[in-house]
C-alpha positions as CSV (number, residue, x, y, z in Angstrom):
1,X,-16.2,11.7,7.6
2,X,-18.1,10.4,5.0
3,X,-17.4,6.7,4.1
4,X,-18.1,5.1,0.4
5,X,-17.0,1.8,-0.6
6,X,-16.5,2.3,-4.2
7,X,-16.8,-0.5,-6.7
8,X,-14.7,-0.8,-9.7
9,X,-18.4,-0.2,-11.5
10,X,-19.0,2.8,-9.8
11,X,-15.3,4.1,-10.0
12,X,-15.8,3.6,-13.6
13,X,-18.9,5.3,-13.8
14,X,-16.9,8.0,-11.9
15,X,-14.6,8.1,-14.5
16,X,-16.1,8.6,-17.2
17,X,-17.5,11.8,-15.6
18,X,-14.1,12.9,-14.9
19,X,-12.7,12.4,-18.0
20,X,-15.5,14.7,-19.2
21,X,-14.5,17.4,-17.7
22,X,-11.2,16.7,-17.8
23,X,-10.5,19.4,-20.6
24,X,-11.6,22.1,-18.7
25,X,-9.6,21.0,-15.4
26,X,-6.6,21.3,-17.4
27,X,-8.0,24.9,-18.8
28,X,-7.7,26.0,-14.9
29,X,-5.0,27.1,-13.2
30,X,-5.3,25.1,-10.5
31,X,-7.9,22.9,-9.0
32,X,-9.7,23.9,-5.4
33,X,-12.7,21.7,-5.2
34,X,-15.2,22.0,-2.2
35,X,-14.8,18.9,-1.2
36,X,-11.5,16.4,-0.9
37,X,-11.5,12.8,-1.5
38,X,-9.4,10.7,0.2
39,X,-8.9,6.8,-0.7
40,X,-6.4,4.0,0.0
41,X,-5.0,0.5,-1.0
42,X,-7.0,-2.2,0.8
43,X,-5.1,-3.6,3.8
44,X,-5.8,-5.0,6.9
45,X,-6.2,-2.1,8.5
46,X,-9.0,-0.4,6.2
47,X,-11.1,-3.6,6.1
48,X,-10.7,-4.0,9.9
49,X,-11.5,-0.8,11.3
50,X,-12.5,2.4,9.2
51,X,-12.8,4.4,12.1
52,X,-9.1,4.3,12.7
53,X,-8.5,6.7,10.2
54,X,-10.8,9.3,11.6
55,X,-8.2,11.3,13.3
56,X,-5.9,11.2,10.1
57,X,-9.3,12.6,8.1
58,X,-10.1,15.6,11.0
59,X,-6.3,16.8,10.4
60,X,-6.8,16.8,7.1
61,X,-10.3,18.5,7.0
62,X,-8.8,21.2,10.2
63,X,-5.8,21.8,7.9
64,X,-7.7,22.2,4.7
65,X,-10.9,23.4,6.0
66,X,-12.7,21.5,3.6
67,X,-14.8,18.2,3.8
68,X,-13.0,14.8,3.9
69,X,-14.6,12.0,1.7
70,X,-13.1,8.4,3.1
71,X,-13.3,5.6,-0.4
72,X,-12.8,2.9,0.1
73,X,-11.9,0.3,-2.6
74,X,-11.6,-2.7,-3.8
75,X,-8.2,-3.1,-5.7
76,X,-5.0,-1.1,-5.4
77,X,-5.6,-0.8,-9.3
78,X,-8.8,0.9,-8.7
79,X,-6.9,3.9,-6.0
80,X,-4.8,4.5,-9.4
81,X,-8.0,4.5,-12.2
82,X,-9.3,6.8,-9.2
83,X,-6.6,9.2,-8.6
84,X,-5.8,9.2,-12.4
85,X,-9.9,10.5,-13.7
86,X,-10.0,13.2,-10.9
87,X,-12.1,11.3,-8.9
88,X,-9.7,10.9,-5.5
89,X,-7.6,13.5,-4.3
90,X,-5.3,12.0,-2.1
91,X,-4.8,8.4,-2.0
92,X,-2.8,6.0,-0.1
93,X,-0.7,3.3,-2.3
94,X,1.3,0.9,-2.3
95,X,5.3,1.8,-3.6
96,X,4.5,-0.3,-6.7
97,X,1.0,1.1,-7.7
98,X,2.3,4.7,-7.3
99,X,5.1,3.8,-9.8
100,X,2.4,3.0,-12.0
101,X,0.1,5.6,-11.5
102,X,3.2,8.5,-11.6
103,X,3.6,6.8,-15.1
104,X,0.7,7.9,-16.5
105,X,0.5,11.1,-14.7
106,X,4.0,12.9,-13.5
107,X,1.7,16.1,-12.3
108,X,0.8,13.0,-8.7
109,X,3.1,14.6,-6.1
110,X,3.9,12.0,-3.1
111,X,4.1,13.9,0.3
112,X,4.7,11.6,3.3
113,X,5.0,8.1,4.1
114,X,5.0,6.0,7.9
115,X,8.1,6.2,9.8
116,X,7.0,2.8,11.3
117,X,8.2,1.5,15.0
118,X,10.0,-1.7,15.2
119,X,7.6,-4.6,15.6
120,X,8.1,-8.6,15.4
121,X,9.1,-8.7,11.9
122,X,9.1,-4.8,11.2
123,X,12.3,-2.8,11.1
124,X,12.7,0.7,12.7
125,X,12.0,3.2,10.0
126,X,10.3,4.4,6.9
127,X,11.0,1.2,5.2
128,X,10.3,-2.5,5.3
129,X,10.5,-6.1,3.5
130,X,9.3,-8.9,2.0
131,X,9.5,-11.9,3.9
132,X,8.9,-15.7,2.3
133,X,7.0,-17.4,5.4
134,X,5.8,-21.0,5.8
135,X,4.6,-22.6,9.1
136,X,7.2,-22.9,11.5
137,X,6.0,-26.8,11.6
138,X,5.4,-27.4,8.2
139,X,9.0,-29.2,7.9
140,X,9.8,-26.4,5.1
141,X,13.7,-25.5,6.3
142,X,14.9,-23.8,3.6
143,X,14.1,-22.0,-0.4
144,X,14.9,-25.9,-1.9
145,X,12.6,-27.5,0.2
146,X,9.6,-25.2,-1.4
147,X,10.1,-26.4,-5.0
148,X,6.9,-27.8,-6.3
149,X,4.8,-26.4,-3.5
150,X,2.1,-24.2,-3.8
151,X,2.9,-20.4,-3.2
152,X,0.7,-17.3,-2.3
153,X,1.3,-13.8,-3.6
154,X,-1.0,-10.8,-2.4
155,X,-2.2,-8.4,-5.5
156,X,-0.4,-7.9,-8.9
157,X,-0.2,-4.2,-7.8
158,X,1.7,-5.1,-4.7
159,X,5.2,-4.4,-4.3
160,X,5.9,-7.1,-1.5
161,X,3.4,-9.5,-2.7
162,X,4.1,-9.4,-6.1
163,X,7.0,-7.6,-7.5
164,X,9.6,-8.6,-5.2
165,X,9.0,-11.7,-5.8
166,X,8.7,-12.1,-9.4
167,X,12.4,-9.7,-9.6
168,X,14.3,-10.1,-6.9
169,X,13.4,-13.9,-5.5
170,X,13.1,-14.9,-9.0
171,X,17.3,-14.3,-9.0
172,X,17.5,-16.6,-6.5
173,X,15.7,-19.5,-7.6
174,X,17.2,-18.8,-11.2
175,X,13.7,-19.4,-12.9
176,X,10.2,-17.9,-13.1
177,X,7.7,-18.6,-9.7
178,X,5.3,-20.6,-12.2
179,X,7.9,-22.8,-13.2
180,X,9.4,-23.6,-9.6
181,X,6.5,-24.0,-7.7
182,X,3.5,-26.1,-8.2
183,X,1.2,-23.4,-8.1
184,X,0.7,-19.5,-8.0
185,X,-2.2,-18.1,-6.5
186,X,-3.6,-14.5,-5.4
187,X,-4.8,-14.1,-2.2
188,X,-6.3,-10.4,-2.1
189,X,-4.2,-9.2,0.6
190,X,-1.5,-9.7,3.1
191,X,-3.2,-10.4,6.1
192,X,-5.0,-13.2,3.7
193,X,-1.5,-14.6,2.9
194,X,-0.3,-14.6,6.5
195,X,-3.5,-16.4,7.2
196,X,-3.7,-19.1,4.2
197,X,-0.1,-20.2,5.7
198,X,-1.4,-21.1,9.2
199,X,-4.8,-22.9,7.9
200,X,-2.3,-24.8,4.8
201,X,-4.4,-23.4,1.9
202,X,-0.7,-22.6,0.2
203,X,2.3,-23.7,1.8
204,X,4.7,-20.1,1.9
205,X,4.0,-16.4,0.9
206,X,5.1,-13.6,0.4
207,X,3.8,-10.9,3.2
208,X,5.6,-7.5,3.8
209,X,6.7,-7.1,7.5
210,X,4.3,-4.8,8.9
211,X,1.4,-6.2,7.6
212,X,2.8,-9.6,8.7
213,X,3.1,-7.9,12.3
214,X,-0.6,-6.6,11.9
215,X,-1.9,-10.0,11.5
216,X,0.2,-11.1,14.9
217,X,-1.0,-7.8,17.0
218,X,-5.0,-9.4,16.3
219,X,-3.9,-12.2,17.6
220,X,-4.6,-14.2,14.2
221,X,-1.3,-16.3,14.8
222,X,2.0,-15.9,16.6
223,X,5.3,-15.0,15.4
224,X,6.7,-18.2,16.8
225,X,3.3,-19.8,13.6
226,X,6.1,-18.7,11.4
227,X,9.1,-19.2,9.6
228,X,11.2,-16.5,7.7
229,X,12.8,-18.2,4.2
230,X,13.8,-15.2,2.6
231,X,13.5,-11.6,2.9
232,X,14.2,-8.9,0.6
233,X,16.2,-5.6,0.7
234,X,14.8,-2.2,2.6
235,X,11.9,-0.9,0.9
236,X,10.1,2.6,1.1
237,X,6.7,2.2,3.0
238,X,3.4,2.9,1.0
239,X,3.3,6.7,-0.2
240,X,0.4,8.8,0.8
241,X,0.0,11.2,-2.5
242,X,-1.9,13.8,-3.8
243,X,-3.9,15.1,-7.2
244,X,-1.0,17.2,-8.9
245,X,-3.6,19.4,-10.4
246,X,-4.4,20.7,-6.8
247,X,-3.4,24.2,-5.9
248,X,-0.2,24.7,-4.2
249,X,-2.2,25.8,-1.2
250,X,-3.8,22.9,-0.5
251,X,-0.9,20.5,-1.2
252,X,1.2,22.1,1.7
253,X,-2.0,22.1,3.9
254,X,-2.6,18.5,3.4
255,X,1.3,18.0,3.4
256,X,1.7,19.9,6.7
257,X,-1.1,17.9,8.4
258,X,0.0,14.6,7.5
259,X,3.8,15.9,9.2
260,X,2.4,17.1,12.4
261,X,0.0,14.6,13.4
262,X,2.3,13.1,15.7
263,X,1.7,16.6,17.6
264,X,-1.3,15.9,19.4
265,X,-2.8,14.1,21.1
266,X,-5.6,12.0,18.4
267,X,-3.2,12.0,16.1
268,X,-0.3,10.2,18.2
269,X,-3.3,7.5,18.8
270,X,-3.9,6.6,15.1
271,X,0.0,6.2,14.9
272,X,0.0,3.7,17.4
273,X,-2.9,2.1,15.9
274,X,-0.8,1.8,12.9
275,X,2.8,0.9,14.8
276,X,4.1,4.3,13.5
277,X,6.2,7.0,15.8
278,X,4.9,9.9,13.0
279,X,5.1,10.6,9.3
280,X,8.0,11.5,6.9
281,X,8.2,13.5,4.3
282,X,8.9,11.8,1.1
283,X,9.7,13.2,-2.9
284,X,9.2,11.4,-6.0
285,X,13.1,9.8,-6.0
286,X,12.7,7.9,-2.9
287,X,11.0,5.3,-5.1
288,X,13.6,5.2,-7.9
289,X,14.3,1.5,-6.2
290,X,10.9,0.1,-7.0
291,X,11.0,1.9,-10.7
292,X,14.2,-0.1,-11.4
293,X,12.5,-3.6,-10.0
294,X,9.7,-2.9,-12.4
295,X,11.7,-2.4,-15.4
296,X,13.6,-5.5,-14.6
297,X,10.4,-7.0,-14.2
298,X,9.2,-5.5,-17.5
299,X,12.3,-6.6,-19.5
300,X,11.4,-10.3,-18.5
């Protein structure tokens, strides 16, 4: 596997070469490149250990027969500028970011997603939530208790970290986050959120559940470090998706590899790296739930 960090300078740079030759990808019939680029959202997971993934990358390659390029970047906006110029193939987002990138291209096809095991804060399932957490000492006992504090959101791509919070929490408190809290602040990441609550550099966030149980599986804090405010409904859990421009071929190769990786023997170790029992197939319409969050959020 060959591993690139990608800037958003160099993505850009790669972009514009994409977009040069983006007439005459659309003259073909399909596209069958020699090579496959695979990228994802930052998370915990990518920044802690690229290795992890390496199994996930030598089904892919076996299945495809082709070489597996690993990017990784620096923003989830940067997985969509990437996936929409040509540049990535398949790419791991988050619900939100697909929603955004499927807008501006209907051809991106989402294939499969983690059926994830039930963890500390993690439901059973292809789902999860986002959970409002302070310290379980910090005195904060309920939603009133947090006005005027300072909050922590993850990325303004993020479903958990971001949407959720500005749609459906926002119903609850009856006002906009910037007016009910002191302050707003981006963290980068959930594993960053999880992590400014126990050290006090905000005073609740907004995590989804499995990253929340990543943080608590490295031994970064305990579940007992945290209280649960508010959580959201059921969610559909990031969408691994590919170029639509790719030839039918290759889509059900890379689709097919992604479904039986729970099948052997590597594969069932990277799912248990990344509390999952195997992946699920997944169409377009699963994520009608976040579209409608984003056009509330949109009408605001």
């Amino acid at each position: 596997m060959t591993i690139r960090t990608t800037s958003n300078s160099v993505i850009g740079g790669a972009l514009i070469a994409a977009f040069g030759v983006l007439g005459a990808a659309h003259a073909q019939e399909c596209k069958n490149p020699d090579v496959l680029r695979f990228s994802m959202i930052p998370t915990e997971e990518t920044t802690q250990e690229l290795s992890l993934y390496q199994p996930l990358v030598n089904q892919l390659k076996e299945a495809t027969g082709k070489p597996i390029e690993f990017y990784l970047p620096t923003s989830y906006a940067s997985v969509v500028e990437a996936m929409l110029g040509g540049f990535v193939d398949i790419g791991m987002h988050g619900p939100y970011s697909y929603v955004i990138a499927r807008e501006k291209d209907p051809n991106l096809k989402v294939v499969a997603t983690y059926a994830k095991h039930k963890g500390h804060f993690q439901e059973e399932g292809p789902g999860y939530k986002a959970v409002l957490v302070a310290r379980a000492d910090s005195g904060y006992a309920s939603i009133d208790d947090l006005k005027g504090t300072v909050i922590g959101l993850t990325d303004p791509a993020s479903t958990s970290g971001n949407l959720l919070p500005r749609v459906g929490f926002t119903k609850v408190i009856g006002m906009d986050l910037e007016d009910y809290f002191s302050r707003v602040v981006y963290t980068g990441g959930h594993d960053l959120s999880a992590v400014a609550v126990i050290e006090g550099q905000v005073d609740a966030a907004f995590v989804a559940t499995h990253r929340l149980d990543n943080v608590i599986d490295r031994d970064i804090a305990k579940m007992e470090d945290y209280t649960v405010l508010w959580s959201s409904p059921v969610i559909p859990q990031d969408p691994f998706v590919v170029n639509g421009q790719l030839c039918d071929e290759i889509v059900e190769q890379i689709t097919n590899a992604f479904l039986t990786l729970n099948e052997n023997d590597e594969g069932q170790k990277y799912l248990e790296n990344v509390n999952a029992s195997k992946f699920v197939a997944m169409q377009d319409s699963d994520y009608d739930i976040i579209r409608e969050l984003k056009a509330a959020k949109d009408a605001k």
